[in-house]
C-alpha atoms as a printed R data frame, in Angstrom:
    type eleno elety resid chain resno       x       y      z
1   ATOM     1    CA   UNK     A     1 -23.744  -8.072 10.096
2   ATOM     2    CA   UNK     A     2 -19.539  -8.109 10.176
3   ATOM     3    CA   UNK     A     3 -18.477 -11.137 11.877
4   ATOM     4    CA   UNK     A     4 -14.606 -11.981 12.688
5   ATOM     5    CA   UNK     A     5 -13.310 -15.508 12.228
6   ATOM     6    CA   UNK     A     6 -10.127 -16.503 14.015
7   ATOM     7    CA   UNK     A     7  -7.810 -19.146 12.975
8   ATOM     8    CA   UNK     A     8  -4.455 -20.818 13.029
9   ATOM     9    CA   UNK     A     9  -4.466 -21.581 17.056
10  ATOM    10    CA   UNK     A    10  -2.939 -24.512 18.143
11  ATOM    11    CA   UNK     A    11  -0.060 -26.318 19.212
12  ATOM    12    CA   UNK     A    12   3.818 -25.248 19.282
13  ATOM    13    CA   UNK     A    13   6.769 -25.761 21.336
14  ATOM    14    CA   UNK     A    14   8.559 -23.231 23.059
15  ATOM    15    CA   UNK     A    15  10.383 -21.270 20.693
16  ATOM    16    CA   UNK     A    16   8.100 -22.137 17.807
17  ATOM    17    CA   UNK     A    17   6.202 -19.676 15.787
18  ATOM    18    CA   UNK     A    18   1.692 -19.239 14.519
19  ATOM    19    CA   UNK     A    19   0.092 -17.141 12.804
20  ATOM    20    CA   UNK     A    20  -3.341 -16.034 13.403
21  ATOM    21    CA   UNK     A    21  -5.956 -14.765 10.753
22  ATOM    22    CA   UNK     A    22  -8.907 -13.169 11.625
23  ATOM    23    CA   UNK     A    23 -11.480 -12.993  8.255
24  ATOM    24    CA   UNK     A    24 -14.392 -10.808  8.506
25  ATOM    25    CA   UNK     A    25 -17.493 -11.496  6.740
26  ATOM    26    CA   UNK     A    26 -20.394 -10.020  6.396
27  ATOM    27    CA   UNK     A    27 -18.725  -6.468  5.694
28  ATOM    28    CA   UNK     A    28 -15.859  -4.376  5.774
29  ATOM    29    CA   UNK     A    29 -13.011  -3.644  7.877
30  ATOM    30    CA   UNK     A    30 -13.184  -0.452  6.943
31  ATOM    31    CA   UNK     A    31 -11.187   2.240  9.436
32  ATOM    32    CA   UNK     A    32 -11.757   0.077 11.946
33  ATOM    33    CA   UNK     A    33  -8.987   0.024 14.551
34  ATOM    34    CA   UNK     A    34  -8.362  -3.484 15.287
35  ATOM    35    CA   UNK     A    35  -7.257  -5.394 18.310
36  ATOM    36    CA   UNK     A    36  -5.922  -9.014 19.137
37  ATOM    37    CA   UNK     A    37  -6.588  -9.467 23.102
38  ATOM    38    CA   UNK     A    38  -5.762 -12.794 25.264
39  ATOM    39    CA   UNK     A    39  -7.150 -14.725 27.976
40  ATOM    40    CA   UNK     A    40  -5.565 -18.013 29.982
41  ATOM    41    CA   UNK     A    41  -7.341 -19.506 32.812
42  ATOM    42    CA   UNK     A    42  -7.310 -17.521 35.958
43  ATOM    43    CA   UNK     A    43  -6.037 -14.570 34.423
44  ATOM    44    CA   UNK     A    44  -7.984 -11.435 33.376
45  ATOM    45    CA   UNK     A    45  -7.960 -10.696 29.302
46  ATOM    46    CA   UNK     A    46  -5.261  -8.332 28.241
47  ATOM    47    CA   UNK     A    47  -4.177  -6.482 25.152
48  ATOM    48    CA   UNK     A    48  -1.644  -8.104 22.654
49  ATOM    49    CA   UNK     A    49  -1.592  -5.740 19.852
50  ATOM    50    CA   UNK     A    50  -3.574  -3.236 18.289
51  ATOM    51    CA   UNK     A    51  -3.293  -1.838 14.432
52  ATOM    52    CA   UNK     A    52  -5.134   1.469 13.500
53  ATOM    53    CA   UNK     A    53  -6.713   1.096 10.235
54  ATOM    54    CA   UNK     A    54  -4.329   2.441  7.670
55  ATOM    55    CA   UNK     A    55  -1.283   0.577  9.812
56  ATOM    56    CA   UNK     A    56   0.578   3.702 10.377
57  ATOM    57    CA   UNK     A    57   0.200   2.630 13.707
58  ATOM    58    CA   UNK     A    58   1.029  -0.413 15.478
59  ATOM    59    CA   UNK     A    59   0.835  -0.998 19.757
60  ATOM    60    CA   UNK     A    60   1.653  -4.107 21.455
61  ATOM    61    CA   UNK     A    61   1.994  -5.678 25.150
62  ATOM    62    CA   UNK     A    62   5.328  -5.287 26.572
63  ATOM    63    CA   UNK     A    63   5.558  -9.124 27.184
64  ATOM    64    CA   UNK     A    64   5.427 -10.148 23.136
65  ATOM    65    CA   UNK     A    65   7.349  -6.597 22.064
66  ATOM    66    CA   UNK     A    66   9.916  -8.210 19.323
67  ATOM    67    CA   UNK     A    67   8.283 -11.422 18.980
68  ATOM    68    CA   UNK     A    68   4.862 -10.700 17.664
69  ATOM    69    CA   UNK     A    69   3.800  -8.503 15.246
70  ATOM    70    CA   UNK     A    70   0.343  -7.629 13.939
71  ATOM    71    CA   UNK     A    71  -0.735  -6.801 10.016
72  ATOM    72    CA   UNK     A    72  -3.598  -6.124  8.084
73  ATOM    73    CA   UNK     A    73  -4.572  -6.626  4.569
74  ATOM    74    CA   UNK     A    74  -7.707  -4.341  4.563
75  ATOM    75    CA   UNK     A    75  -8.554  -5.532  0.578
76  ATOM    76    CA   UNK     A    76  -8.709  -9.461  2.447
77  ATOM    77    CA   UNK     A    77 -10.356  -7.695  5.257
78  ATOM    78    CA   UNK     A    78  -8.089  -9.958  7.060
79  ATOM    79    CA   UNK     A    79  -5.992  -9.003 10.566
80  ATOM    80    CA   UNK     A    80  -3.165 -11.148 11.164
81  ATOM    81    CA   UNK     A    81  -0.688 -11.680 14.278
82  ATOM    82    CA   UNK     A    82   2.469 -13.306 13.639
83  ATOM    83    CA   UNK     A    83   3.813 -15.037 16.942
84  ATOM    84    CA   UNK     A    84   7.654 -15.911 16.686
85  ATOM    85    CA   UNK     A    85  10.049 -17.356 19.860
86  ATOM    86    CA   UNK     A    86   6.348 -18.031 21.746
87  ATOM    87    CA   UNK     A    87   6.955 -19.109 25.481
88  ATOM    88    CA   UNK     A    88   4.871 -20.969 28.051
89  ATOM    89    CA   UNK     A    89   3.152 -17.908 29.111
90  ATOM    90    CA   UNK     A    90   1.974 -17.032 25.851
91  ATOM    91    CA   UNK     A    91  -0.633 -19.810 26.180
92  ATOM    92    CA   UNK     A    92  -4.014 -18.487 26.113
93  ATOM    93    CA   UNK     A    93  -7.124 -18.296 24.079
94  ATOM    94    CA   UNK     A    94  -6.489 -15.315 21.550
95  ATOM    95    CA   UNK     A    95  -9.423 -13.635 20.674
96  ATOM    96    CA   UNK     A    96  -9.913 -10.631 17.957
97  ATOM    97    CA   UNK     A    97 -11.683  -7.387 17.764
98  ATOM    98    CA   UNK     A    98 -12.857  -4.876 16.076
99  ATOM    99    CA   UNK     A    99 -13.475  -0.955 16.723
100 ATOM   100    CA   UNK     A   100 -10.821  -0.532 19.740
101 ATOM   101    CA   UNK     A   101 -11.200   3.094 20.988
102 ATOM   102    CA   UNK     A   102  -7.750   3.232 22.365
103 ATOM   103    CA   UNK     A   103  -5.442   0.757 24.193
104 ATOM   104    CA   UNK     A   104  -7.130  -1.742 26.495
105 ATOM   105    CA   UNK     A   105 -10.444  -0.293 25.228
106 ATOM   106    CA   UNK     A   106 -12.280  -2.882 23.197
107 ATOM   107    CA   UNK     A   107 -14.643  -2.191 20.722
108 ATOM   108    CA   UNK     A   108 -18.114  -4.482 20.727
109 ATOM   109    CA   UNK     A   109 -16.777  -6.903 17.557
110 ATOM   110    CA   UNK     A   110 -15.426  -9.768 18.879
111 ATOM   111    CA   UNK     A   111 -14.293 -13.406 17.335
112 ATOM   112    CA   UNK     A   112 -15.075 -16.817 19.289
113 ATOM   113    CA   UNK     A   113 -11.466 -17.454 19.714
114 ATOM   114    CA   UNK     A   114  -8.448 -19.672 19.090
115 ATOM   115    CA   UNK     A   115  -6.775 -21.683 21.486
116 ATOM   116    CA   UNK     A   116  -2.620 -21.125 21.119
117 ATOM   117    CA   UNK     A   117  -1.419 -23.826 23.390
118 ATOM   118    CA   UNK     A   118   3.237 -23.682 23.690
119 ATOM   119    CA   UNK     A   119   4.356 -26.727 25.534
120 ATOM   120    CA   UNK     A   120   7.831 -28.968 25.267
């Protein structure tokens, strides 16, 4: 069964860059369309970025256009979001998934999470 693994949360001061991995075991990538999404406390989940499978694509949030920017290595089966100049708001738990139908449509394959935390 394909799992996703997230990793490289944590913290960073305004201004300060992370980047996240998400691994998949237990299969393939594939043409799966992938997704980062976020969620901070009291807030509903949104979007970050999506990649379509062969990255000719690429779709992000207007709040982190120009400062993050999402990859994939489909022979690491690996998804990765770069976060540069992050800001306060950015704070959230970042979550990944799999099989996105279109923007803000989630597929079923989600990570656990990884807590991104930017404070002074």
């Amino acid at each position: 069964q394909l799992q996703l693994v997230e990793s490289g949360g944590g913290s960073v001061q305004p201004g300060g860059s992370l980047t996240l991995s998400c691994a998949a075991s237990g299969g393939t990538l594939g043409r799966l369309p992938m997704a980062w999404f976020r969620q901070s406390p009291g807030k509903d989940r949104e979007l970050v970025a999506r990649i379509t499978w062969e990255s000719g694509r690429k779709n992000y949030h207007d709040s982190v256009k120009g400062r993050f920017t999402i990859s994939r290595d489909n022979a690491k089966n690996t998804v990765y979001l770069q976060m540069d100049n992050l800001r306060r708001e950015d704070t959230a738990v970042y979550y990944c998934n799999g099989g996105s139908s279109g923007w803000d449509k989630p597929g079923d394959l989600w990570g656990r999470g990884t807590q991104v935390t930017v404070s002074a």
